[in-house]
Backbone of each chain as ProteinMPNN parsed JSONL, in Angstrom:
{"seq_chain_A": "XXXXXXXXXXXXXXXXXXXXXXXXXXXXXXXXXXXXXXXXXXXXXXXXXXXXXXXXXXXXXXXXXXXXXXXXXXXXXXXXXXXXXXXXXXXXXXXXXXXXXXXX", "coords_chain_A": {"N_chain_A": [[106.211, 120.769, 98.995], [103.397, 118.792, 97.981], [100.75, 118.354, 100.254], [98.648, 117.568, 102.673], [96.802, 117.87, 105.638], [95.637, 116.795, 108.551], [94.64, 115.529, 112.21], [95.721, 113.066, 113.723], [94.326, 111.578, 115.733], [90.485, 112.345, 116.701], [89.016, 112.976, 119.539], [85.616, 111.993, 120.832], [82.105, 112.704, 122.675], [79.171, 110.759, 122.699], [76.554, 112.285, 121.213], [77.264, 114.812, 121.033], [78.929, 117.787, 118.795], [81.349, 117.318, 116.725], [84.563, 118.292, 115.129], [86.453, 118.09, 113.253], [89.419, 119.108, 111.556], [91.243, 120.069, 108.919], [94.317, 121.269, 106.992], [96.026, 122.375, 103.735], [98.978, 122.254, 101.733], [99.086, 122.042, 99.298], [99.59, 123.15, 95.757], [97.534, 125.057, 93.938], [95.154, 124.126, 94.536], [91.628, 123.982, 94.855], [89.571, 122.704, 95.666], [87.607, 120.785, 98.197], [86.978, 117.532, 99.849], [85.831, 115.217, 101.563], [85.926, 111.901, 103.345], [84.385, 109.148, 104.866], [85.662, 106.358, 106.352], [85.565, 102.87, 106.872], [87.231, 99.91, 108.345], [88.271, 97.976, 105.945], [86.533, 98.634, 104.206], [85.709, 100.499, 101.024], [86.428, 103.508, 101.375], [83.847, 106.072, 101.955], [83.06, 108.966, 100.091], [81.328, 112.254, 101.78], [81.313, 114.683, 101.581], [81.481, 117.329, 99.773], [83.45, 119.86, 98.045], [83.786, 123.455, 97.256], [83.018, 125.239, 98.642], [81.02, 126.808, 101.286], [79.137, 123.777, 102.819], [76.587, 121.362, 103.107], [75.746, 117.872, 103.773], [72.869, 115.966, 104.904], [73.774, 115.158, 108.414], [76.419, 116.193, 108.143], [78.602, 118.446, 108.388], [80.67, 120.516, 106.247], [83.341, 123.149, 106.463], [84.358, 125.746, 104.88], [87.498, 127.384, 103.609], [90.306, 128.987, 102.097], [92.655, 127.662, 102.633], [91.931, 125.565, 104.145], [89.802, 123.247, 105.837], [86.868, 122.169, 107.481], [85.319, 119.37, 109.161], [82.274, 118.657, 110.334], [80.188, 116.856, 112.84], [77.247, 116.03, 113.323], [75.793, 115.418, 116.216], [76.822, 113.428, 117.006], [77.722, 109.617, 116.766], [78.109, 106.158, 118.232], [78.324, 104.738, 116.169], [79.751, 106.278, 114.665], [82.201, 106.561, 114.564], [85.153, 105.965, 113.27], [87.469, 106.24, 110.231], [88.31, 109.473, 108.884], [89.02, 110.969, 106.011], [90.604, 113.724, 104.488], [90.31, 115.718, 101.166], [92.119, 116.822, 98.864], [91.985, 119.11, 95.549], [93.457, 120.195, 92.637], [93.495, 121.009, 89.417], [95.619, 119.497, 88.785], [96.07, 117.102, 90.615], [95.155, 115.346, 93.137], [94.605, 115.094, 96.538], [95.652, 113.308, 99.308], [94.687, 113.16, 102.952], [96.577, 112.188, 106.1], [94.595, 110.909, 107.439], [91.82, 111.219, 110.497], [91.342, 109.648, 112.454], [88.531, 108.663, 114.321], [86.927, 108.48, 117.906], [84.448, 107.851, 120.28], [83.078, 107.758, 122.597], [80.514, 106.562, 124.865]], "CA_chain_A": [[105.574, 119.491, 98.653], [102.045, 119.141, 97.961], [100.955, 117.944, 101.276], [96.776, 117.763, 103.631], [97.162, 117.888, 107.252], [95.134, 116.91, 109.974], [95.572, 115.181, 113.309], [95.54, 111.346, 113.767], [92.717, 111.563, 116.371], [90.216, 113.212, 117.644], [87.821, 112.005, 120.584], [83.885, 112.776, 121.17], [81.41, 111.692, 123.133], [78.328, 110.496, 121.981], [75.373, 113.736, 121.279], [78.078, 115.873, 120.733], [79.28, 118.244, 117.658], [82.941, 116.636, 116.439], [85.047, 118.861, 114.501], [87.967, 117.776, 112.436], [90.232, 119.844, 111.095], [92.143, 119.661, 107.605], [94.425, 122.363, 106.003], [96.925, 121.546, 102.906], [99.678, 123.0, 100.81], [98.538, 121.859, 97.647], [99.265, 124.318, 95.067], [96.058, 125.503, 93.172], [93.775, 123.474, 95.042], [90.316, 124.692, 95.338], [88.308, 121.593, 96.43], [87.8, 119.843, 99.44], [86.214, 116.438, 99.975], [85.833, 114.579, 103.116], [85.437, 110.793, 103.061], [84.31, 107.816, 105.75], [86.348, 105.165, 106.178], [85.331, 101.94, 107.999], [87.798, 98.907, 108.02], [88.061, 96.656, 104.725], [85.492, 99.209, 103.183], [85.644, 101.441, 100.017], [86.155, 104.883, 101.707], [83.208, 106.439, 100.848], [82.379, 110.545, 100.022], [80.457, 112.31, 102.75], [81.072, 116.065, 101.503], [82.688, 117.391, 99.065], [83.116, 121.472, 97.784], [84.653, 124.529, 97.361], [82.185, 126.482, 99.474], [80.609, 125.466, 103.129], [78.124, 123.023, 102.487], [76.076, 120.211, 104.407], [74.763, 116.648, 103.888], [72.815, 115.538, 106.294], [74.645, 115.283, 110.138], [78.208, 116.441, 107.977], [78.709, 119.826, 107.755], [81.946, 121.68, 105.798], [83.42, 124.321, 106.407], [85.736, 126.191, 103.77], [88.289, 128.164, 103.65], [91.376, 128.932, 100.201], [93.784, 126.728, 102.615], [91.477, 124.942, 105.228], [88.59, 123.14, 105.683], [86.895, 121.425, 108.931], [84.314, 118.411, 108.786], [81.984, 118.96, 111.275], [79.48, 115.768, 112.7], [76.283, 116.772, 114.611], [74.605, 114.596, 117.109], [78.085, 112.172, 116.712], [76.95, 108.521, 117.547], [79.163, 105.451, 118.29], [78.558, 103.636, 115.09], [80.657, 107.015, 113.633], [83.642, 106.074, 115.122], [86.228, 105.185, 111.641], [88.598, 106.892, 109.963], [87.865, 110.476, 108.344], [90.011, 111.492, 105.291], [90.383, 114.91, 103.583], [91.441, 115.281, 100.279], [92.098, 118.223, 98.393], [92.063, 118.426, 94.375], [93.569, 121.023, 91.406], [93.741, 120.952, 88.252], [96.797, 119.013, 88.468], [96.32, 116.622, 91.11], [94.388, 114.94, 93.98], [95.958, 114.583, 97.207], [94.783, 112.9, 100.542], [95.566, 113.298, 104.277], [96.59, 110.363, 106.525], [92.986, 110.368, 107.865], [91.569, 110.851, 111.586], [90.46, 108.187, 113.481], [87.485, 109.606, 115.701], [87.305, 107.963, 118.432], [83.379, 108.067, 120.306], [82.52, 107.266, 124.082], [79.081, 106.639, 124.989]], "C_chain_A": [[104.07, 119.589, 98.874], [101.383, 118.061, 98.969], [98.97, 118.368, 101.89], [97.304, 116.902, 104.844], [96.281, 117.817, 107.907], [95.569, 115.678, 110.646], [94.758, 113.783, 113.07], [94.173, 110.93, 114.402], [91.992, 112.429, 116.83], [88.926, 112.453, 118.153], [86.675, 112.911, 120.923], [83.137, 112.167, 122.215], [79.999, 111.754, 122.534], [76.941, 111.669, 122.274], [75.984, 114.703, 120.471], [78.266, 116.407, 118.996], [80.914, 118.115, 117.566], [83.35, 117.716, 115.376], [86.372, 118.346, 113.824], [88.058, 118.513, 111.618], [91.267, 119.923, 109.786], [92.883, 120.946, 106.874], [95.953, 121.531, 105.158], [97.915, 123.21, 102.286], [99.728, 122.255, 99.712], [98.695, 122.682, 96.415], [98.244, 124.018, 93.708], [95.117, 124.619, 93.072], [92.787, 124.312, 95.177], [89.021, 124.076, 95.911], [88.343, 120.918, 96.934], [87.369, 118.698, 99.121], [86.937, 115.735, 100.874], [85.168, 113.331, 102.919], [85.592, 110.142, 104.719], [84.895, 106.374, 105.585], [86.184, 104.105, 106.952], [86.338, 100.932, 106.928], [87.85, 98.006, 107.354], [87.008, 97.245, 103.659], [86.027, 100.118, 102.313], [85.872, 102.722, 101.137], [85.085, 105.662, 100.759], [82.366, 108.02, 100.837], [81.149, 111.192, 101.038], [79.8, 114.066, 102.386], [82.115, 116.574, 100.705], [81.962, 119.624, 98.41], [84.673, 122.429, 97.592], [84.188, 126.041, 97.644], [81.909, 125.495, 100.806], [79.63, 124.743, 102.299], [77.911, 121.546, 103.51], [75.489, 118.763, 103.421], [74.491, 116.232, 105.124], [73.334, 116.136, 107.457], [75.671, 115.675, 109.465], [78.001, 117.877, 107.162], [80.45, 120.157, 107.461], [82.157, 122.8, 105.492], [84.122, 124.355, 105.299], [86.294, 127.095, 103.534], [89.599, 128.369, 102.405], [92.075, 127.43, 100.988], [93.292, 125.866, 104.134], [89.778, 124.879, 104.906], [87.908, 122.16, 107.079], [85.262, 120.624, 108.193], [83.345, 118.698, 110.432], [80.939, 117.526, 110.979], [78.872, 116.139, 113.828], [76.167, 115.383, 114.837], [75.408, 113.279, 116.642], [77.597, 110.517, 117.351], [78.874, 107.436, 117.252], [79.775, 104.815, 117.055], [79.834, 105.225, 113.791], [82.02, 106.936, 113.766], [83.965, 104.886, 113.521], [87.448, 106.383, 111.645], [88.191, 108.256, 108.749], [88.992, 110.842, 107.201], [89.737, 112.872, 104.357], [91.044, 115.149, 102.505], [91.502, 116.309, 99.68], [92.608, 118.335, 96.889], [92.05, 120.094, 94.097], [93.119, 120.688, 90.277], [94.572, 119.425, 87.699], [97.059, 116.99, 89.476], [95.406, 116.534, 92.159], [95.122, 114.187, 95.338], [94.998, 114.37, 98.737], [95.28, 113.197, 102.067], [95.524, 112.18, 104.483], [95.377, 109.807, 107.534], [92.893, 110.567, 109.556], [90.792, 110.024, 111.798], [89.809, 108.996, 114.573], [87.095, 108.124, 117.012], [85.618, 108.237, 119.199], [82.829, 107.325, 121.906], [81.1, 107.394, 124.274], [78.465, 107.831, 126.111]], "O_chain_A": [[103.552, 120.293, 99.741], [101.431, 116.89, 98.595], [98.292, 119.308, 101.475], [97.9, 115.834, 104.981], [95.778, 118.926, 108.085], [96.414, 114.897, 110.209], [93.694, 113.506, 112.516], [93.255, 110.264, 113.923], [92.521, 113.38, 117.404], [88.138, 111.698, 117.582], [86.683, 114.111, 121.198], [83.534, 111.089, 122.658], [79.672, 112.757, 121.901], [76.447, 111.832, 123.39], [75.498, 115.297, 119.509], [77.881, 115.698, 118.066], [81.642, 118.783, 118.3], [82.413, 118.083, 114.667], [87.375, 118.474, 114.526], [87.128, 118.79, 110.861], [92.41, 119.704, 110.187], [92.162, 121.67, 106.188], [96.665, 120.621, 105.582], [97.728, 124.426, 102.34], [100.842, 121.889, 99.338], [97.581, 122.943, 95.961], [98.225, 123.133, 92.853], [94.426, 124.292, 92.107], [93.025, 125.432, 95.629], [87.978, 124.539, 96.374], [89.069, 119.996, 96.564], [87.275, 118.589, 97.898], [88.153, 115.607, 101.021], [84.037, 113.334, 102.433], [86.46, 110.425, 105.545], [84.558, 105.502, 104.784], [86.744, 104.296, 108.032], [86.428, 100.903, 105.701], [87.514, 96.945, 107.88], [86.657, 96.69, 102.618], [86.991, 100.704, 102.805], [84.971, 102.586, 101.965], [85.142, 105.891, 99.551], [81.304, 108.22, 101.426], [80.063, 110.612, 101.048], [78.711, 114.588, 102.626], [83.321, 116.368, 100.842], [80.903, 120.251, 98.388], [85.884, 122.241, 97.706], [84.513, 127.18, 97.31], [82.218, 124.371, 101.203], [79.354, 125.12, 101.16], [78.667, 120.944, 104.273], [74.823, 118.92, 102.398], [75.225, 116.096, 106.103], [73.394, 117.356, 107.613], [76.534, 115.605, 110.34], [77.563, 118.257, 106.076], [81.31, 120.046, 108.335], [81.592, 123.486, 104.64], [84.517, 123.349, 104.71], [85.563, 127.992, 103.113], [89.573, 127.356, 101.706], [92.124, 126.354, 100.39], [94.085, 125.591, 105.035], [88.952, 125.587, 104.329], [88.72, 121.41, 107.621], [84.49, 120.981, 107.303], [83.928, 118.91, 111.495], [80.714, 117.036, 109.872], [79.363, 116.462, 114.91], [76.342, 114.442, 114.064], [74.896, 112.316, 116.073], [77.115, 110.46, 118.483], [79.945, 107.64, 116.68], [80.931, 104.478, 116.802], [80.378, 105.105, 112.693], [82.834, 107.319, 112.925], [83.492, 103.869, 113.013], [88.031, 107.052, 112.498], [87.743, 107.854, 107.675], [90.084, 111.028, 107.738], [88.753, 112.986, 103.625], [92.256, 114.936, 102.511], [90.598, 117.036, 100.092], [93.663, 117.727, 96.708], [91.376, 120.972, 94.635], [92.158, 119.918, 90.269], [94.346, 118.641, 86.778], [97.809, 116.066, 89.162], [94.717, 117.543, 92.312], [95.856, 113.2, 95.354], [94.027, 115.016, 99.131], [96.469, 113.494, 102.18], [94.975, 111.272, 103.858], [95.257, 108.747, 108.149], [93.876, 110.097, 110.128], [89.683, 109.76, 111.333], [90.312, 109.731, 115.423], [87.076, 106.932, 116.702], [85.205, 109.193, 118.543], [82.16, 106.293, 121.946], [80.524, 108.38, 123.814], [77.252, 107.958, 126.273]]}, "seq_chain_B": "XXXXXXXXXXXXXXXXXXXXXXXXXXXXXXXXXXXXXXXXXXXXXXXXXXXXXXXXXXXXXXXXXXXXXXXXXXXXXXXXXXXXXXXXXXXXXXXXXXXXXXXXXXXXXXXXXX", "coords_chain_B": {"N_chain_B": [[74.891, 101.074, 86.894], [77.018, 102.942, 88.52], [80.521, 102.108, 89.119], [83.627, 101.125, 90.664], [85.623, 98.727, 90.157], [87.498, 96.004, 91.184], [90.055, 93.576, 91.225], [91.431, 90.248, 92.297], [89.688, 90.338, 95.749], [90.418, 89.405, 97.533], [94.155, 88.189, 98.326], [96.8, 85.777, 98.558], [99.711, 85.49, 98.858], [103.365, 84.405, 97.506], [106.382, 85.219, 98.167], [108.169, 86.824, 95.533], [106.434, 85.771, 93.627], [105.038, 86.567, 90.899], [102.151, 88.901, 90.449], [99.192, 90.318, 89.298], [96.817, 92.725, 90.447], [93.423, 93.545, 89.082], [91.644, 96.53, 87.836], [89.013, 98.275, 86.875], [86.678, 100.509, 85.253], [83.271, 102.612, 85.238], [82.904, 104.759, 84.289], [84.127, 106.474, 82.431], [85.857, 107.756, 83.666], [88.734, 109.977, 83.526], [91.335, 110.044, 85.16], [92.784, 107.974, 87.446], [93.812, 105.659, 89.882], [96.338, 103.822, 92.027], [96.123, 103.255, 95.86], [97.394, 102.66, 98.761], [96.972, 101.204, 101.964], [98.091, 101.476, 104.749], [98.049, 100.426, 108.345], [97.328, 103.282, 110.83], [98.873, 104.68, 108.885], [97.394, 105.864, 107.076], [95.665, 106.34, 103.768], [97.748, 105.958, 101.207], [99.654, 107.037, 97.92], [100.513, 105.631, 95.28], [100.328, 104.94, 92.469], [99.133, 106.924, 89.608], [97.166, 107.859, 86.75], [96.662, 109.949, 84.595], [95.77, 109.89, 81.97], [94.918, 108.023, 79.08], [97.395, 105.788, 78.766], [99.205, 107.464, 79.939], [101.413, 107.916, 83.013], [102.239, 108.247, 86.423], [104.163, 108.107, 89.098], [103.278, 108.057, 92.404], [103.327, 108.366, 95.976], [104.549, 106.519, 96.999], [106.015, 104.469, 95.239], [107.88, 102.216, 95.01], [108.588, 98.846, 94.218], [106.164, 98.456, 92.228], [104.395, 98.256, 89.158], [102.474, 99.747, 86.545], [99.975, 100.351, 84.678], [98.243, 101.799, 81.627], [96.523, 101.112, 78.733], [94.152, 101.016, 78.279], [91.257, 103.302, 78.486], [89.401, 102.413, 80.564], [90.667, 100.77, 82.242], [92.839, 100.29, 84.717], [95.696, 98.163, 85.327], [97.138, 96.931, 88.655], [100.128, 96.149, 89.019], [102.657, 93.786, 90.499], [105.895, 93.183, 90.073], [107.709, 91.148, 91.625], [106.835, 90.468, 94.361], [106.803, 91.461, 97.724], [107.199, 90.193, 101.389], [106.686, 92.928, 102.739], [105.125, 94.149, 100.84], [102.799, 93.584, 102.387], [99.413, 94.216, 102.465], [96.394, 96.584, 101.849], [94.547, 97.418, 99.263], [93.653, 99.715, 97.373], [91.672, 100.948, 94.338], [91.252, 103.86, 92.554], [88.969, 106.503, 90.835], [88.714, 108.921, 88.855], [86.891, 112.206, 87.44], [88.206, 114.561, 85.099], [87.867, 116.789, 83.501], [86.255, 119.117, 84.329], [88.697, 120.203, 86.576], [89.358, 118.507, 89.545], [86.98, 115.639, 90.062], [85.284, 114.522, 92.933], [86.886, 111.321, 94.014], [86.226, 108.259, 93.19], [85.947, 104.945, 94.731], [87.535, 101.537, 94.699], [86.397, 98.352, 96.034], [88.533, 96.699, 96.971], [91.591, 95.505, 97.991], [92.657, 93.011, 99.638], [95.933, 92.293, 99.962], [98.158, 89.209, 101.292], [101.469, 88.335, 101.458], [103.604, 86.202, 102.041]], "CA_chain_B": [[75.648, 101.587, 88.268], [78.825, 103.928, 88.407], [81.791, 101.794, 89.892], [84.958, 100.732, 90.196], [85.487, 97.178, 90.404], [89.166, 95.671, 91.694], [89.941, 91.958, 91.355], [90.759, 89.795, 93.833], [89.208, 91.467, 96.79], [91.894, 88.886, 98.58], [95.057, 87.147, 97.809], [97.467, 85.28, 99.61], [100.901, 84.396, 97.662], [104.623, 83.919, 98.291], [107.364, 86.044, 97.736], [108.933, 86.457, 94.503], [105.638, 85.534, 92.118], [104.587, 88.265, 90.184], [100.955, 88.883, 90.359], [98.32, 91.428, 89.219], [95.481, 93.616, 90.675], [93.296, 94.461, 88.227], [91.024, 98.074, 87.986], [87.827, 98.343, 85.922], [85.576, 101.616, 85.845], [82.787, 102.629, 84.494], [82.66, 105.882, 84.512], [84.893, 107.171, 81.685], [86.761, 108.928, 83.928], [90.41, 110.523, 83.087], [91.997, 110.379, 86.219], [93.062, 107.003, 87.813], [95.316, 105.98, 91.045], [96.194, 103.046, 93.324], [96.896, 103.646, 96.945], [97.686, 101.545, 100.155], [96.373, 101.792, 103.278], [98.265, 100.356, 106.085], [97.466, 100.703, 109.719], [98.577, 104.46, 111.026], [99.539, 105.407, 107.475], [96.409, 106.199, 105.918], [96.047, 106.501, 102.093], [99.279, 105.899, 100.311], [99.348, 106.72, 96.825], [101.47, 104.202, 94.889], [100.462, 105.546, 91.044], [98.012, 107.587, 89.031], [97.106, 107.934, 85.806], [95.944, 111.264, 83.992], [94.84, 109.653, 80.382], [95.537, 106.641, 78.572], [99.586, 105.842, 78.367], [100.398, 108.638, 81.041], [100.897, 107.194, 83.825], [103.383, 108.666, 86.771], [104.553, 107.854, 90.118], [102.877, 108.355, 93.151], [104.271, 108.522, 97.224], [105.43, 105.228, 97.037], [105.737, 103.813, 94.06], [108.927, 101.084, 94.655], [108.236, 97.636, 93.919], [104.952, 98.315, 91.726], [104.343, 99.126, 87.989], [100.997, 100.112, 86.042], [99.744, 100.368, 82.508], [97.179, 102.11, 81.196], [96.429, 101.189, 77.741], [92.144, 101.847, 78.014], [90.91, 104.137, 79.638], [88.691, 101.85, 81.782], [91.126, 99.54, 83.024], [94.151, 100.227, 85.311], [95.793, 96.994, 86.734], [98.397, 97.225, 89.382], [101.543, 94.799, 88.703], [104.0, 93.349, 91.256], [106.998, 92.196, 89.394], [108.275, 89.921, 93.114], [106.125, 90.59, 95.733], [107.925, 90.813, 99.384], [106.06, 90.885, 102.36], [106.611, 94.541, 102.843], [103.879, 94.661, 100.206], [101.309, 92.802, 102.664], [98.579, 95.614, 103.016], [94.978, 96.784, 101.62], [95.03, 98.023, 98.313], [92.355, 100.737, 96.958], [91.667, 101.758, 93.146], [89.842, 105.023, 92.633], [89.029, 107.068, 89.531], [87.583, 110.472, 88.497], [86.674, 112.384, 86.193], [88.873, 116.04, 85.238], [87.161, 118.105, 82.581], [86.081, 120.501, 85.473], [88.827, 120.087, 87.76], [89.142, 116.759, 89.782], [85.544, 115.547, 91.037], [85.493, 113.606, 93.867], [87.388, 110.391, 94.098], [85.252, 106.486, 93.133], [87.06, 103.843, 95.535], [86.602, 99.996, 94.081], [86.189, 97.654, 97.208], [90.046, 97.014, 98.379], [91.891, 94.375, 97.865], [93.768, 92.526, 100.832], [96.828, 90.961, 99.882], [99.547, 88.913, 101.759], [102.972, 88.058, 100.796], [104.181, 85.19, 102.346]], "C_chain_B": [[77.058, 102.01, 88.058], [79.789, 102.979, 88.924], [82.781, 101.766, 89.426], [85.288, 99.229, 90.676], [87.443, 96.85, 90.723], [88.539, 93.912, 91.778], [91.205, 91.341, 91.508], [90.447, 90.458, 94.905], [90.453, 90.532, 97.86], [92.585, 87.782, 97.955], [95.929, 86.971, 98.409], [98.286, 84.815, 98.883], [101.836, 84.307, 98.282], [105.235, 84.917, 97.376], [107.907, 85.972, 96.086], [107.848, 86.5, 93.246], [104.691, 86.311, 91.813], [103.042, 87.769, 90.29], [100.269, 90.545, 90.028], [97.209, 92.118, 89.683], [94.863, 94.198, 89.607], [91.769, 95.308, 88.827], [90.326, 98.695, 87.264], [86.931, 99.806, 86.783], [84.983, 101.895, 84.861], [82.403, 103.555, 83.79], [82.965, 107.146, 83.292], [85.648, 108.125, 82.042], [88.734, 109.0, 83.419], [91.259, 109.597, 84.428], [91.774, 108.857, 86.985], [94.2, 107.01, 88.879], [94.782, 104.546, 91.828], [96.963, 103.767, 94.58], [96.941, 102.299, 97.394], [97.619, 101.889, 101.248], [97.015, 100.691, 103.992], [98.028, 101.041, 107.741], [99.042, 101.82, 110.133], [98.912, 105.543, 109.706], [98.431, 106.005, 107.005], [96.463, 105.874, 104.051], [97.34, 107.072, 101.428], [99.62, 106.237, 98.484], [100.546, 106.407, 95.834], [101.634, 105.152, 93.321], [99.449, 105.954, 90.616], [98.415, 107.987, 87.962], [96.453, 108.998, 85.13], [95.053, 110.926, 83.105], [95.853, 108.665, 80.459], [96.832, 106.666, 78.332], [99.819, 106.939, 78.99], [99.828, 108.386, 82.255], [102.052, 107.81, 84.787], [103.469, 108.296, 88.308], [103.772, 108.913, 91.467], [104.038, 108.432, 94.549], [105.24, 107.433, 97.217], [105.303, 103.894, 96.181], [106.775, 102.414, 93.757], [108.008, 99.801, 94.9], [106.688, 96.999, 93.272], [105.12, 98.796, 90.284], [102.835, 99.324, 87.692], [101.41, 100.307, 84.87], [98.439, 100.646, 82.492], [97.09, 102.109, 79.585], [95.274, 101.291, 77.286], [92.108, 102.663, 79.071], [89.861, 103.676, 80.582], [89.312, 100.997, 82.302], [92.892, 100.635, 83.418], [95.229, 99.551, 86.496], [97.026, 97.145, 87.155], [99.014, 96.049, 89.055], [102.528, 94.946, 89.724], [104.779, 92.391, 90.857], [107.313, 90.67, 90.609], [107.961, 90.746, 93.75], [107.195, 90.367, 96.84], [107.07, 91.106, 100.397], [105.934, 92.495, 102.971], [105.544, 94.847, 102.11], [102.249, 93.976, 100.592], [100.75, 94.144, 103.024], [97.378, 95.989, 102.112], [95.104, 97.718, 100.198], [93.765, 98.908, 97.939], [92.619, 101.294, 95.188], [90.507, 102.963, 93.066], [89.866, 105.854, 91.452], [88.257, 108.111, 89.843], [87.915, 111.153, 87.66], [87.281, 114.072, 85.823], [88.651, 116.712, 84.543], [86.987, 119.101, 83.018], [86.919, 120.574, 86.601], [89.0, 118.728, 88.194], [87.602, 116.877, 90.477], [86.057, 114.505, 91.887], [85.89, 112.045, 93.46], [86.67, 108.966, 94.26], [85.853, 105.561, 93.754], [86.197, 102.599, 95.184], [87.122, 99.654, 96.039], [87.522, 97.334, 98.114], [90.12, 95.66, 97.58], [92.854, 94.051, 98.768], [94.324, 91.551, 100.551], [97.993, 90.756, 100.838], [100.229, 88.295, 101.231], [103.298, 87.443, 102.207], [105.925, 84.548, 102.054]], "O_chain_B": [[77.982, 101.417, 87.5], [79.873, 103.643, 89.957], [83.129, 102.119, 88.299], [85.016, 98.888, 91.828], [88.367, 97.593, 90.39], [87.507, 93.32, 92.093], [92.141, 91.839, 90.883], [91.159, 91.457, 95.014], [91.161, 91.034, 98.733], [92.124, 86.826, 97.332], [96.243, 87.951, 99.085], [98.007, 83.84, 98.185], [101.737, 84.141, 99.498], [104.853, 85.336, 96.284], [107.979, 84.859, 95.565], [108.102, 87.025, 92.162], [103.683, 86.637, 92.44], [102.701, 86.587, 90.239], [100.726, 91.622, 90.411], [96.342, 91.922, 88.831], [95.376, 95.176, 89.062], [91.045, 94.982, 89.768], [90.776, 99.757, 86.835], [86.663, 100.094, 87.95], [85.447, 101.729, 83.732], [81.686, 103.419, 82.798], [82.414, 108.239, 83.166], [86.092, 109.054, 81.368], [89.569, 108.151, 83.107], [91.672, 108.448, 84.27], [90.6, 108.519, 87.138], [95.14, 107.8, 88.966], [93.65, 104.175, 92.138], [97.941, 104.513, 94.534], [96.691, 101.231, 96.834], [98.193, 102.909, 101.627], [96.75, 99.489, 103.975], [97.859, 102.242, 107.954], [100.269, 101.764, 110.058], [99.114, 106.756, 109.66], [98.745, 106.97, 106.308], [97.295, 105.24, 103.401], [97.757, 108.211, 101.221], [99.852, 105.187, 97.884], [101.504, 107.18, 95.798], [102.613, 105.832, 93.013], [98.477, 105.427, 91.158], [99.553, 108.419, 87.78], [95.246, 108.761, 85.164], [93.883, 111.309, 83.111], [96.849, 108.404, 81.133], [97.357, 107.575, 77.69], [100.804, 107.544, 78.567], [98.669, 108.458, 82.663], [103.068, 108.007, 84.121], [102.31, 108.196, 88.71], [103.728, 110.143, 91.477], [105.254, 108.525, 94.384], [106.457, 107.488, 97.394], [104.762, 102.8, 96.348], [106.683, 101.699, 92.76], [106.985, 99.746, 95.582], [106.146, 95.912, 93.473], [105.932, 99.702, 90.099], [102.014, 99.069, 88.573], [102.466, 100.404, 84.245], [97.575, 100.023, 83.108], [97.579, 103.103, 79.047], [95.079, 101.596, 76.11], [92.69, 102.723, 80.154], [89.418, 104.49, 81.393], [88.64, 100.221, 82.981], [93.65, 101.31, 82.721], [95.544, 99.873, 87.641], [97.961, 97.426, 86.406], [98.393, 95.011, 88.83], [103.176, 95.98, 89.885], [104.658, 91.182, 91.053], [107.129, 89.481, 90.348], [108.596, 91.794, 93.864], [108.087, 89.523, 96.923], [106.299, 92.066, 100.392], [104.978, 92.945, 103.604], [104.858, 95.781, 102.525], [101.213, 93.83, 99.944], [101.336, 95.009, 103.675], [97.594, 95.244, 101.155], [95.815, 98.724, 100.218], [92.735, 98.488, 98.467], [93.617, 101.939, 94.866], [89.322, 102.96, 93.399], [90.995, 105.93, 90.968], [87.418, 108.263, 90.731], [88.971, 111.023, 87.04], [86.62, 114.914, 86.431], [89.303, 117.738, 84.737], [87.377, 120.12, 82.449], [86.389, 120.912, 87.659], [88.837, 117.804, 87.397], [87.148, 117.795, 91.161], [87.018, 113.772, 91.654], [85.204, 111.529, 92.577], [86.529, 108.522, 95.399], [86.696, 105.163, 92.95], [84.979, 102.427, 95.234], [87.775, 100.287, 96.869], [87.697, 97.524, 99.317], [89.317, 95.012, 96.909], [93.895, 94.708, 98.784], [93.947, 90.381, 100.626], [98.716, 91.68, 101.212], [99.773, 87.53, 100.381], [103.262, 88.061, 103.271], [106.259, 83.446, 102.49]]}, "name": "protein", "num_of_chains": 2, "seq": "XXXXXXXXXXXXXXXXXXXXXXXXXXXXXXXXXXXXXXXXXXXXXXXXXXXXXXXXXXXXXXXXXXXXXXXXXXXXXXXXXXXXXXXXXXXXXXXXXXXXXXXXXXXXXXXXXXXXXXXXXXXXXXXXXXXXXXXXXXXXXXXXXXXXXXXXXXXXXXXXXXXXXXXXXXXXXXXXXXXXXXXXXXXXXXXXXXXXXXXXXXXXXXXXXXXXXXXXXX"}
């Protein structure tokens, strides 16, 4: 089943470099994209590829069957919900999103 | 401006009476889909649309239909709503000539079933 995996949460504290984690069984996926999700909002594109690449504070990594979101110098107001989504030819498929979580 | 527009952003009905979401873009993209986001679950995806008149079932597609007969409009339909279908709805489109490009999300729409 064509399926993107990462974990429900993961916790930072505020300065820090946050890493989230995403790998899928998608067959003949080749492109990532990593979206921000705040409550009642549009989820909205932060990084998207099928190499590493950066905007800004959001760096991605990339890998054929993994890809990690990385968030420098993590602040409180980043605390939401992170989703990774992973796209063929054939199809566009999402994970069930981490919730980062951000202590001062 | 590129979007995707969804209408009502909120609705509040009663069991049983059919109602529609509808799913405007501007984009000319191919590639169409509602999800549902409920708390825990993340992005649900209900149905998606390739091209005009092909239209196919997503994760959880019971108690919803769709129709795509332009390719800028794709409005969600609930024959009888039940409150099982209270929850945040999302339309998103893109464009597949090269592949899928990243995913356009219209604003949400929060409905309850009563």
């Amino acid at each position: 089943k064509d399926q993107v995996f990462q974990p429900s949460t993961v916790a930072s504290s505020e300065g820090a470099v946050v890493e989230i984690f995403c790998n899928h069984s998608v067959s003949n996926a080749y492109n990532f994209f990593w979206y921000l999700h705040f409550p009642g909002c549009a989820p909205r594109l932060l990084v998207k590829g099928s190499k590493p690449s950066q905007q800004g504070r959001y760096n991605m990594t990339y890998e054929r069957f993994s890809s990690s979101l990385l968030i420098l110098q993590v602040r409180e107001a980043d605390a939401a919900v992170y989703y990774c989504a992973c796209s063929g030819f054939q199809k566009l498929v999402f994970g069930t999103g981490t919730r980062l979580l951000v202590s001062p | 401006e590129a979007q995707v527009t969804q209408n009502p952003r909120y609705l509040i009905t009663v069991t049983g009476k059919k109602l529609t979401v509808t799913c405007s873009q501007n984009m000319n993209h191919e590639y169409m889909s509602w999800y549902r986001q409920d708390p825990g679950l993340g992005l649900r995806q209900i149905y998606y649309s390739m091209n005009v008149e092909v239209t196919d079932k997503g994760d959880v597609p019971e108690g919803y239909k769709v129709s795509r007969k332009e390719k800028r409009n794709f409005p969600l339909i609930l024959e009888s709503p039940s409150p099982n279908q209270t929850s945040l709805y999302f339309c998103a489109s893109s464009g597949t000539r090269t592949g899928y490009t990243e995913a356009f999300f219209g604003q949400g729409t929060r409905l309850t079933v009563v």
